[in-house]
PASEBA-1860 file (N, C-alpha, C; in nm, 3 decimals):
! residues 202
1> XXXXXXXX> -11.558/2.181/9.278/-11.552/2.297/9.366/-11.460/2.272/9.485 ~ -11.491/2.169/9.524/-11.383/2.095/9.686/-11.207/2.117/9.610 ~ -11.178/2.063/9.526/-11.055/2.024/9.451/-11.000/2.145/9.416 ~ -11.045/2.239/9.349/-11.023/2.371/9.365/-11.020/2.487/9.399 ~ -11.131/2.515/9.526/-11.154/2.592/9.609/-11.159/2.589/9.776 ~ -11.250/2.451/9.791/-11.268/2.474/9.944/-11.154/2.415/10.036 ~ -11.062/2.305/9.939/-10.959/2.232/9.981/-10.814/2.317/10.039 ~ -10.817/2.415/9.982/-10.711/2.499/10.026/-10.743/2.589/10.173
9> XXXXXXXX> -10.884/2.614/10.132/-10.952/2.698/10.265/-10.908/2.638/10.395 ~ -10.973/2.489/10.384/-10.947/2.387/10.490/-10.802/2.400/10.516 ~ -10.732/2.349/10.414/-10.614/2.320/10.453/-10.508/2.409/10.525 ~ -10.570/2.559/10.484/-10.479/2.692/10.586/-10.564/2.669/10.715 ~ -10.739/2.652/10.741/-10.731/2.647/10.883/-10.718/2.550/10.984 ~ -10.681/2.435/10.917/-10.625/2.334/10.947/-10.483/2.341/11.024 ~ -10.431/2.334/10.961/-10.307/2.361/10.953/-10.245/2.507/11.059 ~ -10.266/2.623/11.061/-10.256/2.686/11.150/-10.337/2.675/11.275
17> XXXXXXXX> -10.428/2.635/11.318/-10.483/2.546/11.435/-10.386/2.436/11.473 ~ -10.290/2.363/11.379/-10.243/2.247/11.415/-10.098/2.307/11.483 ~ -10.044/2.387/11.381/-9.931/2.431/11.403/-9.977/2.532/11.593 ~ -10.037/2.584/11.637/-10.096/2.683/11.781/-10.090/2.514/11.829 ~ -10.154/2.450/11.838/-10.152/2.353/11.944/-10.036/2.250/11.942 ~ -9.951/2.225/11.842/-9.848/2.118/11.909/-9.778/2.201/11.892 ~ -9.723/2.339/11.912/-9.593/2.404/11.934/-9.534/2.342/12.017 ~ -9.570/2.313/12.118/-9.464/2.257/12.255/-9.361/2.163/12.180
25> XXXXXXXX> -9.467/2.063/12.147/-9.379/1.925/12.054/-9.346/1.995/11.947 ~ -9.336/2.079/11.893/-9.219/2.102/11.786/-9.089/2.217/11.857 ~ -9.126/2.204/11.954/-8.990/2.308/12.033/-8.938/2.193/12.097 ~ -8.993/2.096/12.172/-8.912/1.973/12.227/-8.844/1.916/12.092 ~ -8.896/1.862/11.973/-8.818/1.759/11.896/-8.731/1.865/11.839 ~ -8.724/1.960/11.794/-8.610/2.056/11.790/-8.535/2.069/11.860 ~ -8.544/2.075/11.951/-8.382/2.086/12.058/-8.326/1.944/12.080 ~ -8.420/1.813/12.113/-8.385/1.715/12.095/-8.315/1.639/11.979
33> XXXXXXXX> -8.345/1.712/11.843/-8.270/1.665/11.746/-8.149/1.728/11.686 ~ -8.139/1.863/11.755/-8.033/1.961/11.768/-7.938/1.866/11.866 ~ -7.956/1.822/11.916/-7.845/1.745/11.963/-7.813/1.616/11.943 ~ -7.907/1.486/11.909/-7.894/1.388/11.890/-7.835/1.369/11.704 ~ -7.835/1.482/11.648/-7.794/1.501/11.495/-7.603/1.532/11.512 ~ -7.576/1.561/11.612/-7.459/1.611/11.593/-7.393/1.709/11.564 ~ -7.490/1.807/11.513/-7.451/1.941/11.457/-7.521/1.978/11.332 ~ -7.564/1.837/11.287/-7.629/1.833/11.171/-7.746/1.943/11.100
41> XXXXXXXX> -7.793/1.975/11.293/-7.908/2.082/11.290/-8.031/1.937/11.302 ~ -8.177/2.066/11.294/-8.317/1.986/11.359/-8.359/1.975/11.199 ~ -8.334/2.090/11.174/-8.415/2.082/11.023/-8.364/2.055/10.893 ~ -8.452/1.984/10.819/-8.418/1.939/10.643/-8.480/2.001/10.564 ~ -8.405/2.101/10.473/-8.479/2.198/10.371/-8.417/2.134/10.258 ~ -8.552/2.075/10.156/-8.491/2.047/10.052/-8.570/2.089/9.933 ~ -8.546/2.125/9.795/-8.636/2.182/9.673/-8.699/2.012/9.624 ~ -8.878/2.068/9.607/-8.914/2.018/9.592/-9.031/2.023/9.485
49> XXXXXXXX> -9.045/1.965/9.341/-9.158/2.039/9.289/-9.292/1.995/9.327 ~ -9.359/2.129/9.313/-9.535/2.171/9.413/-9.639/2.144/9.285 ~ -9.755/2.201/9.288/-9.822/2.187/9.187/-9.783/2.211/9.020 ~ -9.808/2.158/8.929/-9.747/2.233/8.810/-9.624/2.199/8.778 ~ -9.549/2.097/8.899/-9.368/2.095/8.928/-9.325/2.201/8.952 ~ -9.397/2.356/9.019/-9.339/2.506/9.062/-9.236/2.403/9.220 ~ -9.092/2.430/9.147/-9.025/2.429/9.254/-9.058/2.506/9.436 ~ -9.027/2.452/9.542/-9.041/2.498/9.656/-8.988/2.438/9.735
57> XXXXXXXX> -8.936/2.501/9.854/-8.865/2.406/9.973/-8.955/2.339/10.052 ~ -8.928/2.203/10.082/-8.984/2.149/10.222/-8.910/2.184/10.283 ~ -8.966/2.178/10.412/-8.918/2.097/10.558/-8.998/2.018/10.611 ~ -8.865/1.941/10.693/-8.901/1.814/10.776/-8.806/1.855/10.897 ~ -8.836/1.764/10.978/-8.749/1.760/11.096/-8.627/1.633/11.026 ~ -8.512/1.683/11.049/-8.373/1.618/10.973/-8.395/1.504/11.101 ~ -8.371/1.328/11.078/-8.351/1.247/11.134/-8.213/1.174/11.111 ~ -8.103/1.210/11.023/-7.994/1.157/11.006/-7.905/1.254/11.039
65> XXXXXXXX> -7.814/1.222/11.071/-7.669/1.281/11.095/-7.588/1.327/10.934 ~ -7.509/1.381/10.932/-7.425/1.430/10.818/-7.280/1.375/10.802 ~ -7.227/1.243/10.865/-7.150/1.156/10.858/-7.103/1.136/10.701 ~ -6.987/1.155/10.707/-6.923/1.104/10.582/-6.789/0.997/10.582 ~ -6.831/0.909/10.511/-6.708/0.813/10.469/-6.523/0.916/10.424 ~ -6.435/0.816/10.412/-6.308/0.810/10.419/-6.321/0.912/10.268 ~ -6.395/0.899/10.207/-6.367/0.974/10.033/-6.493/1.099/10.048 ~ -6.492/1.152/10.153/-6.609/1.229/10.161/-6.733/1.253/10.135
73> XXXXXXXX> -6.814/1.095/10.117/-6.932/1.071/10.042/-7.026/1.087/10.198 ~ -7.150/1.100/10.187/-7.222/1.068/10.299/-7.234/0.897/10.284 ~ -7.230/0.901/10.454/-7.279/0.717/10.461/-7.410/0.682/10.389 ~ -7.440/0.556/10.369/-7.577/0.520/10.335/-7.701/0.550/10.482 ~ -7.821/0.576/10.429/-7.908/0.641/10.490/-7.936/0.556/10.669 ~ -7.887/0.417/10.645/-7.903/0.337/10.744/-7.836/0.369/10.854 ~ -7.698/0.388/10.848/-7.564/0.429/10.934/-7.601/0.560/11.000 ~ -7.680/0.667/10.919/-7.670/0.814/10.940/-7.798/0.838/11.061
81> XXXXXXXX> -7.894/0.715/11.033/-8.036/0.733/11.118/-7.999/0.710/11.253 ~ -8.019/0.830/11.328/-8.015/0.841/11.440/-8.114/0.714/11.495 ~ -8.093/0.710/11.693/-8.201/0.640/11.694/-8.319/0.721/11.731 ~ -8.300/0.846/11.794/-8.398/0.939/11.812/-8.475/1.001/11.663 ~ -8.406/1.004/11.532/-8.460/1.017/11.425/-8.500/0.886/11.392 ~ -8.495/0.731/11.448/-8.539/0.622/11.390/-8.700/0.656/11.466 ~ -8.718/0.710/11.553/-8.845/0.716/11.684/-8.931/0.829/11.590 ~ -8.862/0.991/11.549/-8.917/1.037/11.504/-9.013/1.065/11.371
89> XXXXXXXX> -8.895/0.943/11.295/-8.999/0.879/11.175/-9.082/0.784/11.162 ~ -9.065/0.714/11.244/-9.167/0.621/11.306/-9.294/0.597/11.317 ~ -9.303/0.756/11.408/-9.392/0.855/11.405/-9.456/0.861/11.340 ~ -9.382/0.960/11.271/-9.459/0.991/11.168/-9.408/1.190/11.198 ~ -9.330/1.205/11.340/-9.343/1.339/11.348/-9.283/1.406/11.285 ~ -9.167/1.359/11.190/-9.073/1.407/11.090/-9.151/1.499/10.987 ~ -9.269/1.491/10.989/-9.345/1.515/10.856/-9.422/1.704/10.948 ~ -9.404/1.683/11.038/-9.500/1.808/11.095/-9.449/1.922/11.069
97> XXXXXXXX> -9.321/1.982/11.032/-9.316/2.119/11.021/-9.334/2.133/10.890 ~ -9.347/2.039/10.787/-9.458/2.071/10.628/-9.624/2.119/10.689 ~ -9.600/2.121/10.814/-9.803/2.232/10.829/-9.732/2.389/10.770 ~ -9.613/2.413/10.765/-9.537/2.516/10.765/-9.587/2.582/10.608 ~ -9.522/2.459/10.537/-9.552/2.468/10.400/-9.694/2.439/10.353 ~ -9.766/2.373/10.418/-9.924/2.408/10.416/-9.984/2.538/10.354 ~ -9.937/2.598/10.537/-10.019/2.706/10.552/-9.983/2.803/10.454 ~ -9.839/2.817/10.387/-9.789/2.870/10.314/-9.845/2.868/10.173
105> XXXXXXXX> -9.881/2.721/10.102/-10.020/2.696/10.016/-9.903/2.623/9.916 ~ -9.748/2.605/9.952/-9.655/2.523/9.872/-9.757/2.360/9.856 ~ -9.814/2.334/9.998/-9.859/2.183/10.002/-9.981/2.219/10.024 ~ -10.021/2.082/10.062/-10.164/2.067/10.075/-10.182/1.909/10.195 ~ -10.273/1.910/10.285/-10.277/1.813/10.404/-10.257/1.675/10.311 ~ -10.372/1.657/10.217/-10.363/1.532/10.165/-10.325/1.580/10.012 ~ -10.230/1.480/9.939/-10.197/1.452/9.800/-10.071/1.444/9.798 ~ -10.029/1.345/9.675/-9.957/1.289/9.629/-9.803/1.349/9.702
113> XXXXXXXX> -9.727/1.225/9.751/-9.581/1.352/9.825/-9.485/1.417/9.780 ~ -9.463/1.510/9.822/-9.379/1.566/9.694/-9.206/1.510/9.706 ~ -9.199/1.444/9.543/-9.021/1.362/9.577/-8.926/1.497/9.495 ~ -8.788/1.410/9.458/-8.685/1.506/9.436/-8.718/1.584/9.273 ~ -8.677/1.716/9.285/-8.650/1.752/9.130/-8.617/1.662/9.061 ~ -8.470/1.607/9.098/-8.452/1.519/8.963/-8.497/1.428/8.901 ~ -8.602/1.379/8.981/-8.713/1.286/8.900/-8.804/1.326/8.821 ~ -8.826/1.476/8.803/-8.885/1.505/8.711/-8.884/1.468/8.558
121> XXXXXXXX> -8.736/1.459/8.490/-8.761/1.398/8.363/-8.839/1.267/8.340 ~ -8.792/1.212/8.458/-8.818/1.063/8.427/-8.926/1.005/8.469 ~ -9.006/1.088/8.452/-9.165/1.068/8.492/-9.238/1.026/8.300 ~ -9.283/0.937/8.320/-9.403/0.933/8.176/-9.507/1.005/8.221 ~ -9.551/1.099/8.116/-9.666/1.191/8.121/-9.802/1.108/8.175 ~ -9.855/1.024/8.216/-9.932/0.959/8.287/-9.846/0.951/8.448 ~ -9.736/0.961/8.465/-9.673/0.981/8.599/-9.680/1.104/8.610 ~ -9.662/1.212/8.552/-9.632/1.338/8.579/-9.749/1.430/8.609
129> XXXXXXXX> -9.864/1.369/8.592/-9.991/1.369/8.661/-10.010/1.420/8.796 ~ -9.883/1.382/8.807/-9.966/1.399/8.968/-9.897/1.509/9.036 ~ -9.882/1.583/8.978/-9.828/1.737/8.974/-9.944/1.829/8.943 ~ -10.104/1.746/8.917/-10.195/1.858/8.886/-10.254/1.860/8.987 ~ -10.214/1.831/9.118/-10.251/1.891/9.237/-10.147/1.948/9.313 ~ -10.164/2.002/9.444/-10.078/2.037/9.545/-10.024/1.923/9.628 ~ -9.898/1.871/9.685/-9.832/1.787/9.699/-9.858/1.782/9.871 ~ -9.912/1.707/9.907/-9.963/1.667/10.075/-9.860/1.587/10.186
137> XXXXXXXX> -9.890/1.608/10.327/-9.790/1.550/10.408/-9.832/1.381/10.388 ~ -9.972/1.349/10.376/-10.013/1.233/10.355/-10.054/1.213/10.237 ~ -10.088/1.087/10.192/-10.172/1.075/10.089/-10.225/0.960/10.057 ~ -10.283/0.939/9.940/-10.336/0.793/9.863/-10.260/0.650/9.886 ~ -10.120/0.714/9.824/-10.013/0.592/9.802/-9.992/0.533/9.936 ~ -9.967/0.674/10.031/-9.905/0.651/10.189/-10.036/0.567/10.269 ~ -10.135/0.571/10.233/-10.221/0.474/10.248/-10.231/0.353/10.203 ~ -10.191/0.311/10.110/-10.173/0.177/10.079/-10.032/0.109/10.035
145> XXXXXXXX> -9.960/0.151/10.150/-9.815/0.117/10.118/-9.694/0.179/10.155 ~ -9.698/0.320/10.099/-9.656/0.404/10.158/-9.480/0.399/10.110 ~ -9.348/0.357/10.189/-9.257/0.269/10.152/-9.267/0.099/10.112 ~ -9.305/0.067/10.138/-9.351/-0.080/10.135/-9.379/-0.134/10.014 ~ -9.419/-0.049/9.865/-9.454/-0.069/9.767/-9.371/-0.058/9.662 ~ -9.355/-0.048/9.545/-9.258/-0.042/9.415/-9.292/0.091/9.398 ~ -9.238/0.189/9.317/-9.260/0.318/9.260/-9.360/0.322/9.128 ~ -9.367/0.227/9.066/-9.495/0.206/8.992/-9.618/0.192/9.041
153> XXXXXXXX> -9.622/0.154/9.147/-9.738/0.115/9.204/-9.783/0.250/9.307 ~ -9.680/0.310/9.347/-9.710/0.442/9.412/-9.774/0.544/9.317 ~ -9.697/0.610/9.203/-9.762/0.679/9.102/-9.870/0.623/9.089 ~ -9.940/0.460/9.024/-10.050/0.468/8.994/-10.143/0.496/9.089 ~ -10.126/0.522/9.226/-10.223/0.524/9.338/-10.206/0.695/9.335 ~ -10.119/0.780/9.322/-10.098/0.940/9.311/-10.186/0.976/9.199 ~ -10.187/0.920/9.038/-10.269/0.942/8.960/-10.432/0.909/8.964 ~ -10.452/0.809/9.080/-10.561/0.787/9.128/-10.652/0.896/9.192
161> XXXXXXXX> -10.555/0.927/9.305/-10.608/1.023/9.391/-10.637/1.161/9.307 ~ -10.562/1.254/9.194/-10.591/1.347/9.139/-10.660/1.321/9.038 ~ -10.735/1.215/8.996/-10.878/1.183/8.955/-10.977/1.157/9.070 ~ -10.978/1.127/9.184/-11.087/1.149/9.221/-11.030/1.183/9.381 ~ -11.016/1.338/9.327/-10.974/1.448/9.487/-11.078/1.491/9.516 ~ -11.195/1.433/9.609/-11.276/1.465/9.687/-11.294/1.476/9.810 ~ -11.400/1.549/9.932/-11.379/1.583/10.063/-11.355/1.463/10.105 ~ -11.449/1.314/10.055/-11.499/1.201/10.130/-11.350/1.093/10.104
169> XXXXXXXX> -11.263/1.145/10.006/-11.125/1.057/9.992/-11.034/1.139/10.101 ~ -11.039/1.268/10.087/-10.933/1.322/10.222/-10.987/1.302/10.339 ~ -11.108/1.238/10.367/-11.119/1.222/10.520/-11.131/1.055/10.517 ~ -11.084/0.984/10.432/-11.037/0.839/10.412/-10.896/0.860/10.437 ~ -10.838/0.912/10.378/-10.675/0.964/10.414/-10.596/0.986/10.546 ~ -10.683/1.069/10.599/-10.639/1.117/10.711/-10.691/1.015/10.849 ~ -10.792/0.923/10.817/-10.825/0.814/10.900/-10.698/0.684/10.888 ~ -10.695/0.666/10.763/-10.631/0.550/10.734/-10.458/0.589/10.792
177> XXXXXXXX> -10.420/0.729/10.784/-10.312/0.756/10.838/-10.309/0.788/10.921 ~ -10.386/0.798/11.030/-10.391/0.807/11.192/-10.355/0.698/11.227 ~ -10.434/0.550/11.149/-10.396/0.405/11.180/-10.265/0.362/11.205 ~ -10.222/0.442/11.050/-10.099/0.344/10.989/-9.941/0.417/11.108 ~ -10.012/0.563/11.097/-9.943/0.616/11.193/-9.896/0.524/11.366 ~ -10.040/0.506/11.441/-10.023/0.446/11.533/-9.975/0.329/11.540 ~ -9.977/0.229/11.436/-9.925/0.132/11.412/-9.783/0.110/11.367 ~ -9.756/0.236/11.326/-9.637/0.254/11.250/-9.545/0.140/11.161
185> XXXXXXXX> -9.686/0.167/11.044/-9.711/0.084/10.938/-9.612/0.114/10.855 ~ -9.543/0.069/10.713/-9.507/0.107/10.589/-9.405/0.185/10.568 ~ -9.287/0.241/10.703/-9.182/0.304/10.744/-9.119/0.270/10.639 ~ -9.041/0.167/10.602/-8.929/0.143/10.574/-9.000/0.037/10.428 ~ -8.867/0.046/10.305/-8.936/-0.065/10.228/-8.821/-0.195/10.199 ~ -8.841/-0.329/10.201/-8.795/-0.425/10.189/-8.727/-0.438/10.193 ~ -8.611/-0.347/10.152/-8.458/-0.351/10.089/-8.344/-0.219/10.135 ~ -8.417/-0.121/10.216/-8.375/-0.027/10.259/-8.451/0.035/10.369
193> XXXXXXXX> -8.365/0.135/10.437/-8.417/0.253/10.549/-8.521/0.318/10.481 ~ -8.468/0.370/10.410/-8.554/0.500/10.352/-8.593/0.411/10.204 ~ -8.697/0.499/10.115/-8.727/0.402/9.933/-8.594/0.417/9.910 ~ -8.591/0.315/9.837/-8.508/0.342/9.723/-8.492/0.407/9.617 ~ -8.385/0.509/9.557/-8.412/0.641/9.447/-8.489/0.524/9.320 ~ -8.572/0.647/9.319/-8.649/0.587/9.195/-8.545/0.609/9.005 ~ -8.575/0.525/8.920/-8.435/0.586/8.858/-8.517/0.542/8.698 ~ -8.673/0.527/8.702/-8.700/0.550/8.554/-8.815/0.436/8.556
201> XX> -8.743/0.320/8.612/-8.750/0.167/8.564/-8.857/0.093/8.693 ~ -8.849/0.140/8.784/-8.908/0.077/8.902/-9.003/0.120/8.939
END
């Protein structure tokens, strides 16, 4: 009943309560990243598949610049990170205007995050699992790892959580990511700024 009914309830009045009280801070890091981006703009809209894989846009607050090399490629993600977008992901505040897509019912507070279309083929049907929920700003994986982990090991913690999506695991979620938040745990993984594209094998 929680997993399919009351979880969404929560999650719109959640979420529009959240969005009324930190407006201020999302009108400050907007103008602040309107300028520290370069032109780049504050915001990152990108297609993302939602429950089912039903395509939908996120947003985030954009933390890189739009810098391109001599052959018109963008730089690697390291070069492009602002340092005011290194502060804002840090955070964790990069993730707040998805209450947007919340309230909208594209996401959901907690579950599995939602990555790029094109990883959709290359999911094994035990990975692709985790598309039978709604795709959250936090979640399972981002709790135990978050970047910090291999992409095998993330899915199996996403297929975890949509076997057992209960009230008493989303309010484990949202504790454990207040922590990891303040601590500003699991940012970055071993070998890069941002994960590394997942590409089948990893």
């Amino acid at each position: 009943m929680y997993k399919h009914f009351f979880k969404r309830i929560i999650d719109f009045i959640i979420s529009l309560i959240a969005i009324i009280c930190i407006s201020p801070i999302l009108i400050v890091v907007t103008i602040w990243l309107h300028f520290a981006n370069r032109g780049a703009g504050a915001f990152f809209f990108q297609e993302r598949p939602g429950k089912d894989a039903k395509i939908f846009k996120v947003i985030k607050f954009k933390t890189m610049t739009d810098e391109k090399d001599a052959d018109g490629k963008l730089l690697p993600d390291a070069q492009r990170l602002t340092k005011v977008g290194k502060f804002v992901r840090s955070t964790s505040i990069d993730e707040l205007p998805q209450l947007f897509n919340v309230l909208k019912g594209d996401m959901s507070l907690i579950g599995p995050r939602p990555l790029l279309v094109k990883y959709l083929p290359l999911y094994s049907p035990e990975q692709a699992r985790r598309h039978e929920v709604r795709p959250g700003i936090s979640g399972w994986a981002q709790c135990h790892g978050r970047n910090a982990i291999t992409w095998t090991e993330k899915f199996k913690l996403d297929v975890w959580y949509v076997d057992h999506c209960t009230l008493w695991t989303d309010i484990q979620v949202i504790f454990i990511t207040i922590k990891n938040v303040l601590m500003r745990k699991d940012i970055n993984s071993a070998a890069a700024a941002t994960m590394p594209p997942f590409n089948g094998n990893n």
